[in-house]
N, C-alpha and C positions, 0 to 999 in steps of 0.2 A: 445623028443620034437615034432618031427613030428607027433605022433601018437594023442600026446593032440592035436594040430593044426588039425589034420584029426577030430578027436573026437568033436573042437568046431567047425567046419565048418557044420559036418550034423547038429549038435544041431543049427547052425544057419538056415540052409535049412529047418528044420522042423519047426520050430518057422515062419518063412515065411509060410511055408505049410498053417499053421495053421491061419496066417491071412488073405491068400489065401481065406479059406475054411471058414473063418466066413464074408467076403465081399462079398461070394460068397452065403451063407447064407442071409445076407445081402439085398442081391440085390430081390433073391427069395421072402424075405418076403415082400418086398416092390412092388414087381411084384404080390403077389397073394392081396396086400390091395387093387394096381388099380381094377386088376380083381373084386375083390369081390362087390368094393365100383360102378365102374360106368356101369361094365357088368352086375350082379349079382345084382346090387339095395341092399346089404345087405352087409354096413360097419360093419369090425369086427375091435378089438381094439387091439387082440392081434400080429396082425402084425407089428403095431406102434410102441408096447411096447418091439417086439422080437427087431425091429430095432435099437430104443431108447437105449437097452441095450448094443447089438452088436456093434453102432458106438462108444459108451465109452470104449469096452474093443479093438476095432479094434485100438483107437487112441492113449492109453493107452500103450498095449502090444508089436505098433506096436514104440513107443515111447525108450520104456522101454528094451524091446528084440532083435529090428531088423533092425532100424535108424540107422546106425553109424554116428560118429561124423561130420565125412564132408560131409554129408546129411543132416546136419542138415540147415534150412533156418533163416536169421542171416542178420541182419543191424548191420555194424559193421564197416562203414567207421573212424572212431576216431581208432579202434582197426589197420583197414587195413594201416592206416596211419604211424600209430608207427613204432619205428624200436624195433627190436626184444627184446630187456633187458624190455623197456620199455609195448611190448605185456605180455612177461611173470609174469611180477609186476602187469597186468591191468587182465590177468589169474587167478593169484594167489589169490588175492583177490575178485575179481567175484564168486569165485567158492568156497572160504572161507565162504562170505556171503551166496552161495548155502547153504555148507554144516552145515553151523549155522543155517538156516530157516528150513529146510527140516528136520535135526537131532532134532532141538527143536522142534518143532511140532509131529514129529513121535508119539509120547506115546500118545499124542491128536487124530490122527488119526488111530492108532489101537483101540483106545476106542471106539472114535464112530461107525469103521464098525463092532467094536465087536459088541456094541449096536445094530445096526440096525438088528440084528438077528428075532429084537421082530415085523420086519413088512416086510409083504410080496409085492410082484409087482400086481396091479390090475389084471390082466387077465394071466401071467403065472403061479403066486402064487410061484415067487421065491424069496428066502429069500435075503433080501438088502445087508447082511451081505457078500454073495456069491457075488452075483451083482458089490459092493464095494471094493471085495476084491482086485482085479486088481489094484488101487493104492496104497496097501500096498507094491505090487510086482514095482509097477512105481518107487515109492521113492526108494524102497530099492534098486534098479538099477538105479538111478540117485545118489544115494552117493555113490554108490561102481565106477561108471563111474568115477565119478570126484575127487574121492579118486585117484583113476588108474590116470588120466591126470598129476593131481598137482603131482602125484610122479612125473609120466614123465617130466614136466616143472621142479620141485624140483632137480633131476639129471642130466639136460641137455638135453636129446630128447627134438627137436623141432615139438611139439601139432600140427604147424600151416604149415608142408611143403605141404598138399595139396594146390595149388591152385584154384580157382573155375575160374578162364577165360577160361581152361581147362579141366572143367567139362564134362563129357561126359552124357552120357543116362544110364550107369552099365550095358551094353551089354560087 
């Protein structure tokens, strides 16, 4: 067990890596559009469009791979209220209706990013299909999430012992 533990912990550091390096990406392309656009007298488009791309997959993957649950940001006074039988019943079905929206829809949304194969990004010329694909990997990590919770609520672990009054900064 420690070794999978060791094993998901880089895979979680490197998935951070990686949205590290595309906000860092990110930030460059939207630094070279000022440049371009008020130094330079010569708006170009494809910085817009590298951005445009990168905040979808940065919001997406950063969503989907590297948010954990009590990072997550949440109005939730009725829930905070509850006492715990009643949190796990208001869980249970929360995340029922997730996995009913998200699983129903799935076959609709691998069709369409499969479609969008047939049209490209204006000025990178990359394919939507690629582009999109990022919410195939979103969903299928928000029902694998919430599959993992509802067990845990399902057997007794309690979902909800972080508290956020004692929230820290993740230092």
């Amino acid at each position: 067990m420690p070794s999978k533990s060791r094993v998901g912990l880089w895979l979680y550091r490197r998935a951070e890596n990686l949205l590290a390096l595309m906000l860092g990406v990110m930030f460059l392309a939207f630094l070279l559009q000022v440049l371009f656009r008020y130094a330079l007298n010569l708006p170009v488009g494809w910085t817009n469009e590298l951005s445009s791309i990168l905040w979808i997959w940065i919001v997406l993957f950063g969503a989907a791979l590297v948010v954990r649950e009590e990072e997550e940001v949440r109005f939730d006074l009725l829930y905070a209220s509850a006492g715990p039988r009643l949190r796990r019943i208001m869980f249970l079905l929360s995340a029922a209706a997730l996995l009913f929206l998200y699983g129903y829809s799935f076959p609709a949304v691998v069709d369409y990013v499969t479609f969008m194969k047939v049209e490209k990004s204006s000025y990178l010329k990359l394919r939507f299909d690629w582009v999109f694909s990022i919410y195939i990997v979103f969903v299928l990590a928000v029902i694998a999430r919430y599959i993992w919770l509802s067990w845990q609520v399902l057997t007794g672990r309690d979902v909800d012992a972080f508290d956020p009054t004692e929230a820290g900064s993740g230092v």
